[in-house]
NUNU-656407 format. One line per 3 residues: for each residue x, y, z of N, C-alpha, C. Coordinates in steps of 0.02 Angstrom, whole numbers. Example, Ala and Ser with C-alpha at 12.3 -4.5 7.8 and 13.67 -1.06 7.14 Angstrom:
% NUNU-656407
660,-284,390,615,-225,390,660,-165,390 | 642,-112,354,684,-53,357,645,2,394
This chain:
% NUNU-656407
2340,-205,1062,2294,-207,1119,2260,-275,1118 | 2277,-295,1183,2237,-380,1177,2175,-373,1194 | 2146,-426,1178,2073,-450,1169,2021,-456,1248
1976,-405,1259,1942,-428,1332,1877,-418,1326 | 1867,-450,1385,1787,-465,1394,1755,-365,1403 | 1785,-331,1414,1780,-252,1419,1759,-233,1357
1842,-241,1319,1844,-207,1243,1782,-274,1205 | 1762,-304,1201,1696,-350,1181,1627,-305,1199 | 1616,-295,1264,1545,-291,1278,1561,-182,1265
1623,-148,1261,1615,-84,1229,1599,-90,1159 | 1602,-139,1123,1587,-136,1046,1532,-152,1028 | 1495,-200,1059,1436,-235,1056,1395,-160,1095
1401,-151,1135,1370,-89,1147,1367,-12,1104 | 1418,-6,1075,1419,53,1029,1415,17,954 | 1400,-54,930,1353,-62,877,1431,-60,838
1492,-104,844,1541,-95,833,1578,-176,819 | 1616,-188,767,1672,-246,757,1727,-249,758 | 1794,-295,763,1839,-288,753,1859,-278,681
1886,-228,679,1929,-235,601,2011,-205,590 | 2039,-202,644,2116,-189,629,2119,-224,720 | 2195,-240,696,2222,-263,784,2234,-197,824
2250,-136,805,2251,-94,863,2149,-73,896 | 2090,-128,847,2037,-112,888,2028,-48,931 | 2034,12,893,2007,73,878,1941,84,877
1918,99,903,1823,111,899,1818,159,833 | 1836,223,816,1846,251,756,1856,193,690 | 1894,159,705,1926,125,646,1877,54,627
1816,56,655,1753,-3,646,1701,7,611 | 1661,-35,572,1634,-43,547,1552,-73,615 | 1513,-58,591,1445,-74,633,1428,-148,615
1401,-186,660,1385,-293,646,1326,-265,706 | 1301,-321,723,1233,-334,732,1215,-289,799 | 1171,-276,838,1165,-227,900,1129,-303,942
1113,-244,1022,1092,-299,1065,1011,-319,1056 | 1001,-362,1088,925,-368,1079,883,-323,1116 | 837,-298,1077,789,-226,1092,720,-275,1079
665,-231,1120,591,-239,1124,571,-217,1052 | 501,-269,1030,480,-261,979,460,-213,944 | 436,-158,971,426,-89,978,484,-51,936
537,-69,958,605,-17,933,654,-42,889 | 610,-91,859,653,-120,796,613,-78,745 | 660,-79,700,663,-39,636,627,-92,579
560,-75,535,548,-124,517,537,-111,436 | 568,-50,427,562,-24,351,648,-38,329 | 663,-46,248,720,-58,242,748,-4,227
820,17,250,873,62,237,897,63,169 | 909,123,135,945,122,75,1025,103,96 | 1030,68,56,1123,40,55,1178,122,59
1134,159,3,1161,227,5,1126,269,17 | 1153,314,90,1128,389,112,1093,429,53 | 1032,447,65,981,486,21,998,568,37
1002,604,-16,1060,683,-21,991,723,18 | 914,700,14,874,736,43,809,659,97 | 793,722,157,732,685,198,683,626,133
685,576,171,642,518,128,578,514,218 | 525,493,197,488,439,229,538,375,268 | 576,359,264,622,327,313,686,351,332
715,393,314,786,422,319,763,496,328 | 793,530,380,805,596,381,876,615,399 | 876,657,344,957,694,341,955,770,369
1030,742,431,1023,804,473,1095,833,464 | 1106,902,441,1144,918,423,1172,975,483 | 1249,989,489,1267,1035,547,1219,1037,607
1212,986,635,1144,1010,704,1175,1015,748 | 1164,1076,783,1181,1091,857,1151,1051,924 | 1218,1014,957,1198,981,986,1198,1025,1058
1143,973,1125,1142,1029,1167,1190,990,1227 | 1207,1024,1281,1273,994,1314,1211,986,1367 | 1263,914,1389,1216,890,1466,1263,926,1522
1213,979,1567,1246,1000,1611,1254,972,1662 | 1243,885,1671,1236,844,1735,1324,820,1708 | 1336,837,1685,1392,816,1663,1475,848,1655
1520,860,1692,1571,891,1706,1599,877,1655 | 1644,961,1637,1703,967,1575,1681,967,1524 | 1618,994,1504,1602,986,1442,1600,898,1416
1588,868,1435,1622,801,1411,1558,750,1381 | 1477,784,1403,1437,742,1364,1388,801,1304 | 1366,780,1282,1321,831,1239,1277,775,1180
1214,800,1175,1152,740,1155,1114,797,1092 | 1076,739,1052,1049,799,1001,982,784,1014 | 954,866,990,891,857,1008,860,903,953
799,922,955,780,968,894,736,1051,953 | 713,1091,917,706,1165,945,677,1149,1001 | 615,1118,1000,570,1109,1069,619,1075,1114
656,1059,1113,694,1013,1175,684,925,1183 | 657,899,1106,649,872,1120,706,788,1085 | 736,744,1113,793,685,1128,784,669,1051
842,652,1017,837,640,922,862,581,912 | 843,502,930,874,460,927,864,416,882 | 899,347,872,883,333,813,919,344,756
995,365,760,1030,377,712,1045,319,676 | 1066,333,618,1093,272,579,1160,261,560 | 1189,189,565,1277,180,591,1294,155,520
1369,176,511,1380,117,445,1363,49,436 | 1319,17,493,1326,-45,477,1288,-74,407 | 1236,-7,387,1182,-6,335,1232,33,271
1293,40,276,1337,67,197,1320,10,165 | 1314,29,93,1341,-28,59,1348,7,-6 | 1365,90,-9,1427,128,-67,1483,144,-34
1520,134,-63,1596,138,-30,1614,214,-42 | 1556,252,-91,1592,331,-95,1545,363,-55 | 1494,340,-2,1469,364,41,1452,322,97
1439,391,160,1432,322,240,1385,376,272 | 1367,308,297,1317,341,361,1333,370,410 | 1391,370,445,1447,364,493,1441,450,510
1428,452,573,1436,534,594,1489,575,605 | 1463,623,580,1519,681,566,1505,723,624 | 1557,751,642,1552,789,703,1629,855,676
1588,934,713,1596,984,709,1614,1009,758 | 1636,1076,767,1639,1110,815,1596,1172,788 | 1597,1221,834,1542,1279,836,1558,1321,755
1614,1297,743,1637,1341,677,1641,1301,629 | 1609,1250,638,1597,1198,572,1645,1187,559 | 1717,1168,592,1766,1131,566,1758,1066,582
1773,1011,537,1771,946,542,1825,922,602 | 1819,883,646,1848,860,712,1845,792,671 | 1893,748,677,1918,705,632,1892,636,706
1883,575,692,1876,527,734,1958,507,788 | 2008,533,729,2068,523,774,2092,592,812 | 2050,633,830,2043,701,869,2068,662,947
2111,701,983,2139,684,1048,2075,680,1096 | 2024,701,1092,1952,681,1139,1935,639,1134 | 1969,584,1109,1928,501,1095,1856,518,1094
1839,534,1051,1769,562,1077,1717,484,1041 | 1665,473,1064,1625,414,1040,1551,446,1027 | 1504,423,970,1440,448,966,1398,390,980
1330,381,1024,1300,322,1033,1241,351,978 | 1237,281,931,1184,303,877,1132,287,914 | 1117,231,937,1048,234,973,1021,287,989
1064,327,1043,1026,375,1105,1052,444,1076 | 1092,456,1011,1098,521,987,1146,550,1052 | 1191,516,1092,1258,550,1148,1314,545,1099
1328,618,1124,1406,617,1104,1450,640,1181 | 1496,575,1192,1550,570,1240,1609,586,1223 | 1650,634,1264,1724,652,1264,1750,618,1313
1790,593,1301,1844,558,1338,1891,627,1379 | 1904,643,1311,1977,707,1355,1920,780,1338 | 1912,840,1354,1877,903,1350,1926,913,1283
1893,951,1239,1919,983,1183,1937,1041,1207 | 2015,1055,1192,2053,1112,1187,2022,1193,1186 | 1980,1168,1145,1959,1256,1105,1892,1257,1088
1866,1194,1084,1764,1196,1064,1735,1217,1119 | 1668,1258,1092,1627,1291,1150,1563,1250,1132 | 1559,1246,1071,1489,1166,1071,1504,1133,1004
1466,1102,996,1464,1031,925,1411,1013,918 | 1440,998,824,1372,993,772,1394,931,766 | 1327,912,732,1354,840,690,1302,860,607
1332,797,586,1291,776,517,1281,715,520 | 1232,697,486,1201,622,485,1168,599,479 | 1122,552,475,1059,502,438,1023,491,528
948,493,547,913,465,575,854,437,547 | 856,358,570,786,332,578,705,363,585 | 678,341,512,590,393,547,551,368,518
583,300,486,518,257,470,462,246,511 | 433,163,503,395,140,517,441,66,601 | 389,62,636,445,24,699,406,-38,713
417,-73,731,384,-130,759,371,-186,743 | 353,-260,751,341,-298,732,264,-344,754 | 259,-345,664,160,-373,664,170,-439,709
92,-439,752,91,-501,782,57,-554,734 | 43,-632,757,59,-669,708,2,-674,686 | 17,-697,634,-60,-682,565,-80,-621,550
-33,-573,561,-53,-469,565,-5,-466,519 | -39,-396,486,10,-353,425,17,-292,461 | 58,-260,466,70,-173,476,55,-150,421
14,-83,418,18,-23,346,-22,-2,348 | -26,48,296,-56,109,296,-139,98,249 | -194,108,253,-244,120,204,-299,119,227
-351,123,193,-423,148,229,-462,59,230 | -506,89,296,-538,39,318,-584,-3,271 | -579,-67,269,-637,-107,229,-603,-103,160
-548,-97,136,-503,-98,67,-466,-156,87 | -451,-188,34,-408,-229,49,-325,-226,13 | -281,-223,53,-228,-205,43,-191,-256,-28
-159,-204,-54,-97,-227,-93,-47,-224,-89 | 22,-250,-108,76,-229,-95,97,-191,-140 | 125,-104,-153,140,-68,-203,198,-76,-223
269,-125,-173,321,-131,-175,335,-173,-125 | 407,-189,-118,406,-259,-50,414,-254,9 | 400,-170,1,387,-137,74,349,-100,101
303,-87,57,231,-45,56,186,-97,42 | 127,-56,81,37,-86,87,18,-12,55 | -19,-31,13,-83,36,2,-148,-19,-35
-213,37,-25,-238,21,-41,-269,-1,-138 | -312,-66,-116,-304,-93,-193,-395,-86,-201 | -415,-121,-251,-465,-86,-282,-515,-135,-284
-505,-170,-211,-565,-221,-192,-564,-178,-99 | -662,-174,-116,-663,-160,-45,-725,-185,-16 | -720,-208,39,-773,-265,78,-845,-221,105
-881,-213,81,-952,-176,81,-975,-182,141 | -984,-251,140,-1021,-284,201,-966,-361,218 | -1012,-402,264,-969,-490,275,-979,-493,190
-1030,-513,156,-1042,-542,118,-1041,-521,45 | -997,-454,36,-1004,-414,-23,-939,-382,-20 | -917,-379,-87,-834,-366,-107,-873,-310,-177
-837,-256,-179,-851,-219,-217,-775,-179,-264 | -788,-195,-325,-712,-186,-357,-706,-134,-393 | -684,-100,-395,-695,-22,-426,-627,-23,-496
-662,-75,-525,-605,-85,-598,-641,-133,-648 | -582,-162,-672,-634,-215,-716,-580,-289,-675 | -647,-318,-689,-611,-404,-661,-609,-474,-700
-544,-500,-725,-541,-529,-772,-517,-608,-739 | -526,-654,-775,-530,-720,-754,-534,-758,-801 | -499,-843,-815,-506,-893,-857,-584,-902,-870
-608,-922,-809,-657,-948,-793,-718,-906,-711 | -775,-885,-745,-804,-843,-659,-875,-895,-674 | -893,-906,-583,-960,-954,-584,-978,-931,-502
-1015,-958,-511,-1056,-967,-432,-1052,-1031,-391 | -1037,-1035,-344,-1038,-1081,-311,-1087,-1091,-244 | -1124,-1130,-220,-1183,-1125,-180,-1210,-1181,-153
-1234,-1183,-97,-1244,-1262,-69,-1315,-1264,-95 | -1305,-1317,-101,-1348,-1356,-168,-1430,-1339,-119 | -1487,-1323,-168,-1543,-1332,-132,-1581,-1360,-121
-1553,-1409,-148,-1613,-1482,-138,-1571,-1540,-137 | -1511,-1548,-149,-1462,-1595,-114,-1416,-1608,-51 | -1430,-1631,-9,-1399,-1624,55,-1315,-1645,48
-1273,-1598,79,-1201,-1642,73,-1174,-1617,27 | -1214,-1553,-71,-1204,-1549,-96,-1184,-1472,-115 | -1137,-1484,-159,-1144,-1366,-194,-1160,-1374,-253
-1192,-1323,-285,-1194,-1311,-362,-1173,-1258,-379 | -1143,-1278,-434,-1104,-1238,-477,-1147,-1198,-539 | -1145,-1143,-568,-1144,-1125,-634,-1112,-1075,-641
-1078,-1105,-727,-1027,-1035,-743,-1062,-982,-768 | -1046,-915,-780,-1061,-841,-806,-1059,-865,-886 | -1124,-827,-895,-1117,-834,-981,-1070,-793,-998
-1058,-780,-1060,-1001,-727,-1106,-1000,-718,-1159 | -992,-674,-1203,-987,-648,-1246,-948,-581,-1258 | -943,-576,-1333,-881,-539,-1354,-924,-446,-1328
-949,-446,-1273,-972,-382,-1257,-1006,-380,-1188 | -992,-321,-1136,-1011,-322,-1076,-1071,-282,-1100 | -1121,-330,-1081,-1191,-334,-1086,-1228,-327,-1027
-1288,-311,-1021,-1345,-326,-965,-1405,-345,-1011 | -1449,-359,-965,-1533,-385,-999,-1570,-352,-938 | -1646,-356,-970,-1697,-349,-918,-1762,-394,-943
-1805,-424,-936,-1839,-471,-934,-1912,-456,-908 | -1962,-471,-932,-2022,-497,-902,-2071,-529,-924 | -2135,-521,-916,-2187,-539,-937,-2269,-470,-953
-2293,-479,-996,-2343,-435,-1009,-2405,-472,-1046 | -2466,-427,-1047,-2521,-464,-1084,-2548,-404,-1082 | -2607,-384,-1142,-2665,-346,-1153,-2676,-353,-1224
-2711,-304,-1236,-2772,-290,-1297,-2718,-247,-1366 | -2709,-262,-1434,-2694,-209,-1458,-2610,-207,-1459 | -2561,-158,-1475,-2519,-121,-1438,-2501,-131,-1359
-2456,-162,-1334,-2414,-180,-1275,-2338,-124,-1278 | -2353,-89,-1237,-2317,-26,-1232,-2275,-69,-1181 | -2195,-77,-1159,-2171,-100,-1115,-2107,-46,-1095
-2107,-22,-1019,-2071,43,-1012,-2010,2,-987 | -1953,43,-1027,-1899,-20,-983,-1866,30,-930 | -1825,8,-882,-1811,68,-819,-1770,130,-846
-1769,175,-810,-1773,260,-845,-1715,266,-835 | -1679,230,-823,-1584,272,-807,-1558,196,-890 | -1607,161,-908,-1588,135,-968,-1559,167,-1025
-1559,215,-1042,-1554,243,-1117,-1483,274,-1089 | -1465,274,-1023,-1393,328,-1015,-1370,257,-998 | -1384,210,-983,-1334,132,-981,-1318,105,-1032
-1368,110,-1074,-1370,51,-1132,-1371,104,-1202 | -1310,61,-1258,-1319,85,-1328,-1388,41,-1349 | -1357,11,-1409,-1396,-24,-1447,-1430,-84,-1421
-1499,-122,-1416,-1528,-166,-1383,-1585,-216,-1430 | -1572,-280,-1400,-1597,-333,-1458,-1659,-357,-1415 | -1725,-346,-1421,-1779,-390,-1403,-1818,-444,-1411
-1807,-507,-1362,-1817,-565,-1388,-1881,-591,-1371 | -1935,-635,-1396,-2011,-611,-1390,-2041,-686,-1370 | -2057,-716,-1323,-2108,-801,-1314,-2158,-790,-1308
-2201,-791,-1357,-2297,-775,-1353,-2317,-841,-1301 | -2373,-843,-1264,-2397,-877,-1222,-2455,-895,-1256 | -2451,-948,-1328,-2496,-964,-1369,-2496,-982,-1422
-2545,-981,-1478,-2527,-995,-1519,-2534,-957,-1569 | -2474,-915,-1586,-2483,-838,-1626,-2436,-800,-1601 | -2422,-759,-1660,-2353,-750,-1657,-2354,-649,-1659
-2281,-626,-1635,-2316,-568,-1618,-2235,-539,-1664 | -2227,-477,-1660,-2177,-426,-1685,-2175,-354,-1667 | -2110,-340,-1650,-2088,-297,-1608,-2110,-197,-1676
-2169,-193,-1665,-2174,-134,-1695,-2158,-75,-1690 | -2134,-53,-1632,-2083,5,-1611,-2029,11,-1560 | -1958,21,-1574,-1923,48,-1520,-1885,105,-1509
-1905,113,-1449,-1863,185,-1443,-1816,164,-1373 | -1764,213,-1366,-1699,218,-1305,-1735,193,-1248 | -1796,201,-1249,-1812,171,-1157,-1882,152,-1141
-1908,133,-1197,-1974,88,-1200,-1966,44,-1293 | -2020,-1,-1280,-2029,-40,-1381,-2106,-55,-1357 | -2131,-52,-1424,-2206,-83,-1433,-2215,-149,-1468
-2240,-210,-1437,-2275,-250,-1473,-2329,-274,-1485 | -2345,-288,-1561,-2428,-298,-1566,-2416,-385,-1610 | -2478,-400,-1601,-2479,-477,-1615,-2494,-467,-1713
-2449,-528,-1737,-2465,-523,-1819,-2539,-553,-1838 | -2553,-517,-1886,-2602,-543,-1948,-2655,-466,-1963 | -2709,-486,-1957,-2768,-432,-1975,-2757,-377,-1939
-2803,-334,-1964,-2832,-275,-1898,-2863,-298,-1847 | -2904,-337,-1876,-2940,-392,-1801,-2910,-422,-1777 | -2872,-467,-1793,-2830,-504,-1754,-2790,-480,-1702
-2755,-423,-1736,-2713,-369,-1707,-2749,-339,-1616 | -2836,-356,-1635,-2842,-324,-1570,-2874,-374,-1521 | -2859,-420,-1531,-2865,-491,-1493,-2806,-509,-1419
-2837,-520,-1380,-2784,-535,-1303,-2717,-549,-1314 | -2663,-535,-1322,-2619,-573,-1311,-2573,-583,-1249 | -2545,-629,-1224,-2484,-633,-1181,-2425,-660,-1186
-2364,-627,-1176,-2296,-646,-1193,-2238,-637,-1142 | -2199,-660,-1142,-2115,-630,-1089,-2086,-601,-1156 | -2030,-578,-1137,-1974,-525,-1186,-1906,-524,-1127
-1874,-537,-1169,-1787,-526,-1146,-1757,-467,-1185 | -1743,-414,-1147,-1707,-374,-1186,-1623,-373,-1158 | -1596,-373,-1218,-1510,-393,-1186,-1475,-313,-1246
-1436,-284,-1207,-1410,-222,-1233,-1318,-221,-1202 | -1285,-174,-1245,-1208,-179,-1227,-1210,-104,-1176 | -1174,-127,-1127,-1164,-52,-1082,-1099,-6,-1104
-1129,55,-1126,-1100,127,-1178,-1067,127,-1106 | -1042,126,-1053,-986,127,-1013,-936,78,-997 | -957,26,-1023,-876,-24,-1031,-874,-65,-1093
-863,-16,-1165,-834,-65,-1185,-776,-115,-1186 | -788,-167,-1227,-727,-221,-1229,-695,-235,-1265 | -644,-235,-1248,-585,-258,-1308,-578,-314,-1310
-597,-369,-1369,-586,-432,-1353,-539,-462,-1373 | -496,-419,-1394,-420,-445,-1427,-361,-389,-1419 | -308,-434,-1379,-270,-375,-1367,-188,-414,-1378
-132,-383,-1393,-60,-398,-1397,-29,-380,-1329 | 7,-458,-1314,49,-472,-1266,127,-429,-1247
């Protein structure tokens, strides 16, 4: 059979190549389709090999009764659809094989589930797009037809530019779980100005960066202190008579283990930390009993490790 502009635009239309000179529509393999709206492109990837059960992008339809178009004389068209009545398109063609001991390629039945072979005298053709099955000649003896086969149920469309498509909750910022999935990751945007990370966050180097406040034109920098322990502090200043009772905040003792208090008298005389307990310490100034009850004023830094994250500061690669 020679070569025409006919047998060209029937192959390109049924999603079809040449691959033997008698150019058999049965006897082809699927190459590229026509150009479709952005909308109805397929934008999740196909497994090379048919999945034995329904995936999130592949659904496997096994024996489905197809329904016959009655606008259509001789039995000769029939389309699949599912119970409500409603059009099943979107099938998937060999052009996506790539195991040679399985195909995508539709199987077609008769009412008694016997296999009707592609070289069946009905030339019969299936359009994967639109889920039609066309008879050329009426079948002898079928009263309707099944098929088997793979449809499309991914995800469709294409992001506009500078856009991601996917799935996850608002104000998260997406990750990729694979090179075809978005889910969400474990930074999420509070506000414009606040990122909130619900993990731990590790880095060479973490600092601040900030336009400078008294240099015009300028930013300043400072890095995060560190140490071999995730720490907090709390800080102030106090003065009185005697005993300086200092309450530190009340959800302290369920934050903080163990805690080191560091002491700057505002003078000349020196003081020591005479009691601590989980969520207050007492300090009184050194020397006499008298002395002891003389004014004093001081700041205090208290720096403690948080009993909810410790750190491992050494770990194997």
């Amino acid at each position: 059979m020679s070569w025409s502009i006919t047998d060209f635009t029937f192959k390109k239309i049924l999603n079809k190549r040449v691959t033997s000179s008698t150019k058999r529509s049965y006897e082809e393999i699927g190459d590229r389709t026509l150009n479709v709206h952005a909308d109805d492109i397929w934008s999740e990837a196909i497994p090379s090999t048919p999945p034995v059960s329904t995936t999130s992008v592949v659904e496997v339809q096994t024996l489905l009764t197809l329904t016959k178009d009655t606008t259509v004389s001789g039995s000769q068209a029939w389309y699949a659809a599912d119970l409500s009545g409603n059009r099943l398109k979107d099938w998937i063609s060999d052009k996506f094989d790539g195991d040679p001991t399985s195909s995508y390629t539709i199987k077609l039945y008769d009412e008694s589930d016997n296999l009707i072979p592609a070289t069946d005298s009905t030339n019969w053709i299936f359009d994967y797009s639109t889920g039609i099955l066309l008879l050329q000649n009426t079948h002898p003896t079928a009263t309707g037809f099944k098929i088997s086969g793979y449809r499309y149920v991914g995800l469709k469309g294409v992001a506009a530019a500078g856009a991601v498509d996917g799935s996850g909750t608002t104000n998260f910022v997406p990750i990729w779980s694979d090179s075809n999935t978005l889910t969400d990751s474990i930074m999420q945007q509070y506000s414009t100005s606040t990122i909130i990370i619900n993990g731990v966050l590790r880095a060479q180097a973490k600092s601040f960066d900030i336009p400078h406040p008294t240099k015009a034109n300028h930013r300043l920098v400072y890095g995060c202190l560190e140490g071999p322990e995730n720490a907090v502090y709390h800080r102030g200043v106090s003065s009185g008579n005697g005993e300086i009772i200092i309450e530190l905040p009340e959800y302290w003792s369920a934050l903080v283990g163990d805690y080191t208090v560091y002491l700057t008298a505002h003078g000349n005389y020196s003081l020591f930390l005479k009691d601590k307990q989980p969520n207050r310490f007492v300090i009184e100034r050194c020397g006499t009993i008298f002395s002891r009850k003389k004014f004093i004023e001081f700041s205090y830094l208290v720096i403690g490790d948080r009993k909810d994250a410790p750190l491992i500061i050494e770990y194997k690669l």
